[in-house]
N, CA and C atoms as an extended XYZ file, in Angstrom:
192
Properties=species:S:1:pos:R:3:atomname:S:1:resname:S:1:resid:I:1 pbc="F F F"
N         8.865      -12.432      -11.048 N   UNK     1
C        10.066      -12.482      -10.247 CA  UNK     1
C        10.797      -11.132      -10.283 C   UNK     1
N        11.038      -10.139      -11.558 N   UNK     2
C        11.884       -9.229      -11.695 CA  UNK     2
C        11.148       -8.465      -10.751 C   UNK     2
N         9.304       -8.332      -10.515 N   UNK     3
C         8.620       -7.156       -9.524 CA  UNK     3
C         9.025       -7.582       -8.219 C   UNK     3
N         8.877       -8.829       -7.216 N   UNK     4
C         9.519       -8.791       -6.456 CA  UNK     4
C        10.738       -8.711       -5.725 C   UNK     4
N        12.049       -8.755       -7.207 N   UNK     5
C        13.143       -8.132       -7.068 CA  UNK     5
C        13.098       -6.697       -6.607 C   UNK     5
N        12.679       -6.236       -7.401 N   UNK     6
C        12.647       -4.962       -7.281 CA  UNK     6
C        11.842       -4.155       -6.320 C   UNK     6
N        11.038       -4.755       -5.861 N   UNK     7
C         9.954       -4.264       -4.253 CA  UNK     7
C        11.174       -4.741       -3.238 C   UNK     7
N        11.962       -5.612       -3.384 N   UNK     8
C        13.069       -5.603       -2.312 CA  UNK     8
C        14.227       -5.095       -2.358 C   UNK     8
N        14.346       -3.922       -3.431 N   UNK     9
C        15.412       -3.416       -3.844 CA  UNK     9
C        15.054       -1.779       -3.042 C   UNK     9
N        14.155       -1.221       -3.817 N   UNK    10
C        12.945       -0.134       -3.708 CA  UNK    10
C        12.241        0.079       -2.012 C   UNK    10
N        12.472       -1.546       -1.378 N   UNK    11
C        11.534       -1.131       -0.323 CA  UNK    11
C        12.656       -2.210        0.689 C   UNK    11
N        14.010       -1.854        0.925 N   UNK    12
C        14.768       -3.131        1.781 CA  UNK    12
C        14.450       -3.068        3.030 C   UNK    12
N        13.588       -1.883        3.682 N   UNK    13
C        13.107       -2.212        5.172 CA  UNK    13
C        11.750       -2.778        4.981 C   UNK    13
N        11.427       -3.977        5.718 N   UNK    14
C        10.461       -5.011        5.565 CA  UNK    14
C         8.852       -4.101        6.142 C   UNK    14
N         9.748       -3.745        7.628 N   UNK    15
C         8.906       -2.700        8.594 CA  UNK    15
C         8.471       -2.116        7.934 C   UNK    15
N         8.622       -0.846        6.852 N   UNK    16
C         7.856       -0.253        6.220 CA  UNK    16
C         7.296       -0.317        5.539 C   UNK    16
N         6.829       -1.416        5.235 N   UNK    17
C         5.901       -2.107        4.476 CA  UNK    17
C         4.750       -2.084        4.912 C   UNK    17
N         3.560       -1.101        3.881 N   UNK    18
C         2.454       -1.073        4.731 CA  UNK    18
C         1.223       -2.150        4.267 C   UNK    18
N         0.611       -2.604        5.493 N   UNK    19
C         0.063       -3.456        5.125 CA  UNK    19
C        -1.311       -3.353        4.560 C   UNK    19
N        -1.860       -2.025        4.495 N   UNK    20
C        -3.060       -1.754        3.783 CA  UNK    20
C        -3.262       -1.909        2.601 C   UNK    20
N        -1.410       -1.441        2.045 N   UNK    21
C        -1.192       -1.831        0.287 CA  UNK    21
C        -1.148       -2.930       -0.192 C   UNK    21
N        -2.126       -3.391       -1.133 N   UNK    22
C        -1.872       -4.557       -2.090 CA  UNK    22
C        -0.608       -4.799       -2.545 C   UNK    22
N        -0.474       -5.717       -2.756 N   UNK    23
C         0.415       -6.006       -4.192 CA  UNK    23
C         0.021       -4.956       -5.391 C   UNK    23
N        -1.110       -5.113       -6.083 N   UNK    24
C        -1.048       -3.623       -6.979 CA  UNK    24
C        -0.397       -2.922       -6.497 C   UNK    24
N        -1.146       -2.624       -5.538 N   UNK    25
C        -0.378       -0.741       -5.256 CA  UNK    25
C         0.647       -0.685       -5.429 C   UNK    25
N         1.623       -1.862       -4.638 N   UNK    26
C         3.409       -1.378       -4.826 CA  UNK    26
C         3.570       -1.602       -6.293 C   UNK    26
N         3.174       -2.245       -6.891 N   UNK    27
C         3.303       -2.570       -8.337 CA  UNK    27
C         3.012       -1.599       -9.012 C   UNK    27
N         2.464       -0.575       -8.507 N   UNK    28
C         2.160        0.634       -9.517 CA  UNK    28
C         2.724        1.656       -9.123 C   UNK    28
N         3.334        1.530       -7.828 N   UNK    29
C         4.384        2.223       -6.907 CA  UNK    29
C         5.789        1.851       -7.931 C   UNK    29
N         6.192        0.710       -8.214 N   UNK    30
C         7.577        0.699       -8.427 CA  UNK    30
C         8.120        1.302       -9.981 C   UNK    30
N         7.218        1.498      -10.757 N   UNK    31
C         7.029        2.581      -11.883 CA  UNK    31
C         7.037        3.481      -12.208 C   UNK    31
N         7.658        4.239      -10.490 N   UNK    32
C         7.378        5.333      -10.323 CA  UNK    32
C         9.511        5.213       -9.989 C   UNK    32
N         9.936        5.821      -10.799 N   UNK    33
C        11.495        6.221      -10.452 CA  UNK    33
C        11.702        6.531       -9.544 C   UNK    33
N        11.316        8.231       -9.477 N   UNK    34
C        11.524        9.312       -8.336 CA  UNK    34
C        10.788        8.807       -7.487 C   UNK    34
N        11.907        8.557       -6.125 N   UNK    35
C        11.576        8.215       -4.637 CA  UNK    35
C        10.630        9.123       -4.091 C   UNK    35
N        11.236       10.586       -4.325 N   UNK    36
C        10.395       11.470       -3.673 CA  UNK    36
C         8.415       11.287       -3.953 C   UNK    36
N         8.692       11.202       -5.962 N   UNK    37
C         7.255       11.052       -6.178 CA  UNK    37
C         6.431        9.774       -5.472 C   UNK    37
N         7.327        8.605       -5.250 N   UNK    38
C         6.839        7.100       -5.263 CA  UNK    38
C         6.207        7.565       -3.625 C   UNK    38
N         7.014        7.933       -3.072 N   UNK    39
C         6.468        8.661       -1.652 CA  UNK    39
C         5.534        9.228       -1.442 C   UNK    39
N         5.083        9.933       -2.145 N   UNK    40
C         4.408       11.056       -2.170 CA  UNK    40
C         3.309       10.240       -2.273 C   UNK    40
N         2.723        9.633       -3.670 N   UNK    41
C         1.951        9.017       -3.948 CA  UNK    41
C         1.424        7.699       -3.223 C   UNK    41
N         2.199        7.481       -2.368 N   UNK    42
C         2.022        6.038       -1.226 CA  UNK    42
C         1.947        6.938        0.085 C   UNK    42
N         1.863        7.800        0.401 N   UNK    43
C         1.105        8.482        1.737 CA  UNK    43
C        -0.131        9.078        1.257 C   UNK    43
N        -0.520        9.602       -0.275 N   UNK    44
C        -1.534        9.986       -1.039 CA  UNK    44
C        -2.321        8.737       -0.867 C   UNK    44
N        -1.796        7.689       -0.963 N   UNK    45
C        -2.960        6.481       -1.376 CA  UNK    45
C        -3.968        5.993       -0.284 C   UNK    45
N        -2.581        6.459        1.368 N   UNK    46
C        -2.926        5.857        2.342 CA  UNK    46
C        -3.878        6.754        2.763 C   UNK    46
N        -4.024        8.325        2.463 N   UNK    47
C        -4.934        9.195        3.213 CA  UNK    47
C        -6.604        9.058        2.377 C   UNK    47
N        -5.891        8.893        1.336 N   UNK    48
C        -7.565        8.969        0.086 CA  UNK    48
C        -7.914        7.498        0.174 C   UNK    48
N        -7.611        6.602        0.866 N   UNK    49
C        -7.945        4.980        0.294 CA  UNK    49
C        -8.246        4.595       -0.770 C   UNK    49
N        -7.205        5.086       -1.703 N   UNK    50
C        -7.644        4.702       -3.308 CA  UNK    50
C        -7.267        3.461       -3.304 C   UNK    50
N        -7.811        2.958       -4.179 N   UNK    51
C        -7.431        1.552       -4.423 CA  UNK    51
C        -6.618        1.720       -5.213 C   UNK    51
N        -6.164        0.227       -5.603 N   UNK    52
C        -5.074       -0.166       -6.858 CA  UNK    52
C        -5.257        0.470       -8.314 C   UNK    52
N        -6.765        0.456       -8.561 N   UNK    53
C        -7.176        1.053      -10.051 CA  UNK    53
C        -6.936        2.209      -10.154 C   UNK    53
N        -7.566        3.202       -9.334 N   UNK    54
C        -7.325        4.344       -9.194 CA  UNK    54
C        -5.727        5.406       -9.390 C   UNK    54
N        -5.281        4.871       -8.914 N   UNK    55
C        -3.402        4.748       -8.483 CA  UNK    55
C        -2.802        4.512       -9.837 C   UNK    55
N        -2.999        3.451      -10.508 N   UNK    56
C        -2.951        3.033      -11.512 CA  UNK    56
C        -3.062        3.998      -12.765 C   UNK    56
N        -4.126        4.686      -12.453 N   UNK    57
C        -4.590        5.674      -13.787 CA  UNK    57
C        -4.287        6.988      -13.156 C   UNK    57
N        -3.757        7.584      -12.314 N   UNK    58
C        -3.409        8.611      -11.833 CA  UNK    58
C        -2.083        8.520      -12.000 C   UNK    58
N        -1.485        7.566      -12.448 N   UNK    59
C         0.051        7.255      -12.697 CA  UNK    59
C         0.493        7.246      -14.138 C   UNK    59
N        -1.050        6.547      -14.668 N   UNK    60
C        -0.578        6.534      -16.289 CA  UNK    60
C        -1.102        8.188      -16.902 C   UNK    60
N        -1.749        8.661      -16.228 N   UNK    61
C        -2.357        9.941      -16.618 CA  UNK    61
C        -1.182       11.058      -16.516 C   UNK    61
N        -0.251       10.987      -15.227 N   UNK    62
C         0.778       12.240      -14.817 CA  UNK    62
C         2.151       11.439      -15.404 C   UNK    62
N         2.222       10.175      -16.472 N   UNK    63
C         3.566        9.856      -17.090 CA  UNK    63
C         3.390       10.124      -18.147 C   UNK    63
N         1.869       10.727      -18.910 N   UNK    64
C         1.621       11.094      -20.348 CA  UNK    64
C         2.330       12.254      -20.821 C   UNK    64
């Protein structure tokens, strides 16, 4: 419940919600503070078609 709080806090236009992204993805999106980075990394995801795993460890790798 607190992640979908917060995907509607993080993301209050519905429209921009893309629909290629899983649930992971935003879930590994909302871990990400900085808007600018969370951005960055969610037009990154959409051009490379990484999946959720990927994203995931490219996130825990650049918060080490």
């Amino acid at each position: 419940m607190r992640n979908m709080r917060q995907f509607y806090i993080t993301f209050p236009n519905r429209n921009a919600v893309r629909t290629e992204l899983s649930w992971m993805h935003y879930r590994t999106l909302l871990k990400l503070e900085n808007p600018l980075a969370r951005e960055s990394y969610l037009n990154e995801t959409l051009q490379q078609s990484w999946s959720a795993v990927p994203l995931d460890e490219i996130w825990l790798f650049s918060s080490s």
